[in-house]
N, C-alpha and C positions, 0 to 999 in steps of 0.2 A: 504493500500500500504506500510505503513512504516511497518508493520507486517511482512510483508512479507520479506522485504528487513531484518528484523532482523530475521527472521527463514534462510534464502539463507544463511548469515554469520555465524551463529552457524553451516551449518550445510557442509559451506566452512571450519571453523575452525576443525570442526571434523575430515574431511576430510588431512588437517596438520599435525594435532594431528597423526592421524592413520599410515599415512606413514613418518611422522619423527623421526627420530635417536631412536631410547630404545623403539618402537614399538612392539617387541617380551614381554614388560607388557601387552599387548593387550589378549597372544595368552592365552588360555587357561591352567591353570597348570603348568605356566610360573610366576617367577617375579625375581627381581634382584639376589635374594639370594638362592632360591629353584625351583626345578621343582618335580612335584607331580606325583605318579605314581599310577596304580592302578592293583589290581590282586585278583582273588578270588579263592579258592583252598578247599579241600575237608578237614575240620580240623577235623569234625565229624562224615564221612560216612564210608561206606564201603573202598574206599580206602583212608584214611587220612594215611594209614602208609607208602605211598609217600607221601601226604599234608604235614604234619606237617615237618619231616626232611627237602621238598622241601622251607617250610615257614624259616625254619633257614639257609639254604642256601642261601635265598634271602638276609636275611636278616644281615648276618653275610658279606656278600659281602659289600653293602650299610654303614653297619659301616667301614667298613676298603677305602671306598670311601670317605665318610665325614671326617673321619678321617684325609686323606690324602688332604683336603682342598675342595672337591667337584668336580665337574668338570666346568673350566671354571667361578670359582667364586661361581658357585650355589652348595648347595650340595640338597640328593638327600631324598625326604619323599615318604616311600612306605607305601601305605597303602593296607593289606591285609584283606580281608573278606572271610568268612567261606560259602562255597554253600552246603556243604553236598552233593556234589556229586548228588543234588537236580535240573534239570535246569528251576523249577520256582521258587527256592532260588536264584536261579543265578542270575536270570532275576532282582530280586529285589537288588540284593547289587550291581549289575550292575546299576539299575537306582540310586540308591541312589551315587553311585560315580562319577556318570557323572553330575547328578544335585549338588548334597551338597557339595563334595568334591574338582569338577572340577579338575579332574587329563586332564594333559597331553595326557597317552598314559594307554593303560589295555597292563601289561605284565605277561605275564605266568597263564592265564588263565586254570582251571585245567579242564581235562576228557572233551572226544570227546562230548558227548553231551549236557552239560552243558557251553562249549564255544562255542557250535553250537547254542546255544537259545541266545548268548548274546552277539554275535560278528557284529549281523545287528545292534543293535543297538550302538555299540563301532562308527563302519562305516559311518551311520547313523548322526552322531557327526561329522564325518571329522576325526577322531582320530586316530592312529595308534592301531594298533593290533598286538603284537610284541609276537611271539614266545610263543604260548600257549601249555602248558603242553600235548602233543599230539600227534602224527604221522599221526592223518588224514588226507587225501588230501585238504578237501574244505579249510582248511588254509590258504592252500598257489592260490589252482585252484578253479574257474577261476582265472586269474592274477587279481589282486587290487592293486594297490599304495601304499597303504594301508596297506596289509598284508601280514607279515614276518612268515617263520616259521623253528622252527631251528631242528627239528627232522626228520631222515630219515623216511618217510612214512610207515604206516603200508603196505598198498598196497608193497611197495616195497620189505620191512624189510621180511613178511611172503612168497611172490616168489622166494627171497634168498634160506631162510631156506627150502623152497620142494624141490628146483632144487638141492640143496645142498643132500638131504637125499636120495630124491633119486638116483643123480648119487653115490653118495658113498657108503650107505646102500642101495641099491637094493629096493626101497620101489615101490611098484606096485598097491597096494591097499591103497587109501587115504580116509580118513574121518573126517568131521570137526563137532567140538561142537563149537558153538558161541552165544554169548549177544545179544539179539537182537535188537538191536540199531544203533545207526550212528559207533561205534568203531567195531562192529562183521562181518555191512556188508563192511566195509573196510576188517578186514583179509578173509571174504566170497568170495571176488571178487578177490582177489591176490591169492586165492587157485584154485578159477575155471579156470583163465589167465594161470597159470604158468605148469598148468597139462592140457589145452589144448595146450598149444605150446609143451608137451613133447609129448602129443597125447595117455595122460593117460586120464580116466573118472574120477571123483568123485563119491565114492561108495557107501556115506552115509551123509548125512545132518542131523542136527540136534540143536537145541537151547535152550536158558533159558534165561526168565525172570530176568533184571538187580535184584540184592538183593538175590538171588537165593541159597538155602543151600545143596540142597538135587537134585542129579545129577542120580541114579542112571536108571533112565528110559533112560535118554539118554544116557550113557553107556551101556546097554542092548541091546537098538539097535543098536550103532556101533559092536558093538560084534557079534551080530548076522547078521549082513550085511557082518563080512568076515575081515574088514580093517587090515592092518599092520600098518598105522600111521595113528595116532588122531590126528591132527592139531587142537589145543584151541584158540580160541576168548575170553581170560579169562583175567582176572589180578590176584592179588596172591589170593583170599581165594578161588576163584573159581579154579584157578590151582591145588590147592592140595586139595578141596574135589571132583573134577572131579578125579583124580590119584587117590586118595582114593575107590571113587566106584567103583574103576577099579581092584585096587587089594582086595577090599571084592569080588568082581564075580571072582578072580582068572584069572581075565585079562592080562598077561602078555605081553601089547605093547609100541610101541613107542610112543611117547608124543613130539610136537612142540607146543613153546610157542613163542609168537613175543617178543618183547621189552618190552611190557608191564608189561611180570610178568618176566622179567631180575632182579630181585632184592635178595636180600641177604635172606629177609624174607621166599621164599619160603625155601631154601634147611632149614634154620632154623626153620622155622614152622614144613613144611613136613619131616624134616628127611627121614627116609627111602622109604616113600611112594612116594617121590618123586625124588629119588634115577635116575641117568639114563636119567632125561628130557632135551631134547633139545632146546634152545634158542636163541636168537638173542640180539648184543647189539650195543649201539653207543657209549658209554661211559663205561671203565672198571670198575667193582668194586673195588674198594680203598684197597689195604690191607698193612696193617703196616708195615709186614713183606717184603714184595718187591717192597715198594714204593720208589721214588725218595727222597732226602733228604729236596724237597720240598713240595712232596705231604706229606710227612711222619709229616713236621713242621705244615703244614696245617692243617693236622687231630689232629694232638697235639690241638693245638687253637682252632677248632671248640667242642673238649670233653671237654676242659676246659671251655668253653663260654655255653655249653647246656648240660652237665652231663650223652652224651651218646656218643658211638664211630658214626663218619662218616662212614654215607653209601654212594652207589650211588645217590639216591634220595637227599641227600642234596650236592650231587656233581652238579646233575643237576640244581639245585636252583643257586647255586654258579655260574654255568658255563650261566646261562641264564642271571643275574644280570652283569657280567661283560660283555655279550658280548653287553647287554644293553648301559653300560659304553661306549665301545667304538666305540660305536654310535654316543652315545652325544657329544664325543670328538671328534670325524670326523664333525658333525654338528658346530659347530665353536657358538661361543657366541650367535650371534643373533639365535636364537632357534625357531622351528617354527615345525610343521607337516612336510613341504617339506625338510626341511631343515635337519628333522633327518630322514626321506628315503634316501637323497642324502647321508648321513653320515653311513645308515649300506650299501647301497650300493657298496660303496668305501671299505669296508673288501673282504677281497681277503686272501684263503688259510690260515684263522685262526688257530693256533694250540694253543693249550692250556697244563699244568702244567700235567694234570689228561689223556691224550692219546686219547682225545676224536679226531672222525673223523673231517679231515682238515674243515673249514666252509667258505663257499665263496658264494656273493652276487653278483645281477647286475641290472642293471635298464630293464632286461628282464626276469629275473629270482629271485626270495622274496624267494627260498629252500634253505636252508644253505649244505644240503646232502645227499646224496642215498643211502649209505654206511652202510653195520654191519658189524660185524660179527660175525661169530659161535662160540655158548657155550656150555656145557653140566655140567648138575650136577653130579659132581663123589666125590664120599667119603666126602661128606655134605657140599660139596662148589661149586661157579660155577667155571667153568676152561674155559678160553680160546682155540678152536680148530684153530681157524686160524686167518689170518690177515683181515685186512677192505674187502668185495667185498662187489658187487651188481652181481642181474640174468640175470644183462642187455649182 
């Protein structure tokens, strides 16, 4: 009996313990001084050449954070892991962070299916899931508490770009080469939606194996089905050896890319061969020459800090880590799971230094925005065609 009467008080005192004052020591990847973050990203794969710029953008953020005293007293430790674009690499630096490291929150998780293998178990923990490296739907839908995401949808981004091409360029015959994976059949299904509400068909189907070098069977067959645009499901090396066997066969078509391969690399890699392609963006590429006096100091300090000029990719990094930031700052001291949904929530119509589309939150809605808009590679750079839309 006294046994007992002394287990009921240990386990009354706990109970004190837990809900009295400085409680948020309790939460996980929480304590007086720090909160821990966690993020895994492609530093070794096929696409690292978004990983690695998006790892210094994180990171170069987080110093100028700490720097600046932290937030709320704590400042902030991000720990990044390498998945190679792998998602049973994922799977494992995912457990390892949620066991050894106990972060907080997984933010900027990289590539649709690589944060698709690792987000149940993020959830799974109770832990937030903030803004992975991604455009996919599942992200953000179903709705979760849970789960934030700060990129316009692939689904979305790629019914822009047809509805776009086609009312402008006259395009009538469509055909899509795609990954086939959780990121292909996202631009797969935005290309069959958007050409049945125009009450066009899809001409030609076609796909490749994620790692994929060598394209030209399935450029043969878009070719010979007829198409005027090739809609890619591709990121950059796929983009420009798909354009590639297109102008070995003497291909002369159009080309739409989503968001994904919006990067400086393609028209730099591909040169000529990718001359002419059409894209989609959320965030403009950086350029020295017609940057603000602010983006312009910006990219000064990031070349100086990593020995290479700022691309997008490390604008993205940058623009995920701060809006991270101010999250934490809406979330007020006591720090908790709820307590930083209540905190990105309360963001409303965010703008940013870099032009990125406005970003707004709600305790109904975890999409930051729906919004591109149109680019085109001309004379080995991308160019802006127009302002923000969606094809809604």
């Amino acid at each position: 009996m006294k046994t007992n009467k002394w287990v009921t008080g240990l386990l009354a005192a706990a109970v004190i313990s837990l809900n009295a004052p400085g409680a948020a020591a309790q939460v996980q990847g929480v304590t007086d001084t720090e909160v821990v973050l966690g993020s895994h990203l492609d530093l070794s794969g096929p696409i690292n050449s978004w990983g690695l710029p998006i790892k210094n953008g994180m990171e170069m953020a987080v110093e100028q954070i700490n720097a600046a005293g932290g937030i709320h007293g704590r400042k902030v430790r991000l720990i990044i892991e390498d998945s190679g674009y792998d998602p049973k690499k994922a799977v494992l630096v995912t457990q390892k962070m949620l066991a050894q490291d106990r972060i907080f929150a997984m933010v900027a998780a990289m590539g649709s299916p690589t944060a698709a293998a690792t987000m149940p178990l993020v959830l799974k923990a109770g832990l937030p899931h903030l803004f992975p490296i991604t455009p996919a739907e599942l992200f953000f839908d179903p709705f979760h508490k849970l789960k934030f995401a700060l990129f316009s949808p692939y689904y979305d981004d790629i019914r822009t770009g047809v509805k776009y091409l086609v009312q402008t360029r006259g395009k009538k015959k469509v055909g899509i080469l795609f990954q086939d994976d959780e990121f292909g059949a996202n631009i797969l299904k935005g290309v069959k939606d958007q050409l049945a509400a125009m009450n066009l068909p899809l001409v030609s189907t076609t796909s490749y194996k994620r790692g994929a070098t060598d394209f030209s069977s399935q450029i043969a067959k878009l070719k010979s089905d007829g198409v005027d645009l090739v809609v890619l499901g591709t990121i950059i090396r796929e983009t420009i050896g798909s354009m590639g066997a297109a102008r070995q066969a003497g291909w002369d078509v159009d080309f739409l890319v989503s968001q994904a391969a919006y990067a400086p690399e393609v028209p730099m890699l591909g040169k000529q061969v990718v001359e002419g392609l059409y894209g989609s963006g959320q965030t403009p590429i950086p350029d020295a020459s017609a940057a603000s006096a602010e983006v312009a100091a910006w990219m000064k300090r990031y070349e100086a800090r990593f020995g290479k000029p700022a691309n997008v990719q490390a604008v993205v990094g940058y623009v995920v880590m701060q809006t991270i930031a101010l999250g934490l700052k809406n979330a007020g001291r006591d720090l908790s799971a709820d307590s930083m949904v209540a905190g990105l929530e309360r963001i409303r119509d965010h703008r940013n230094m870099f032009g990125t589309a406005p970003l707004s939150f709600s305790a109904a809605d975890h999409l930051a925005t729906r919004q591109v808009f149109m680019a085109r590679v001309q004379n080995g750079k991308w160019t802006k065609l127009t302002d923000f839309m969606t094809y809604r």
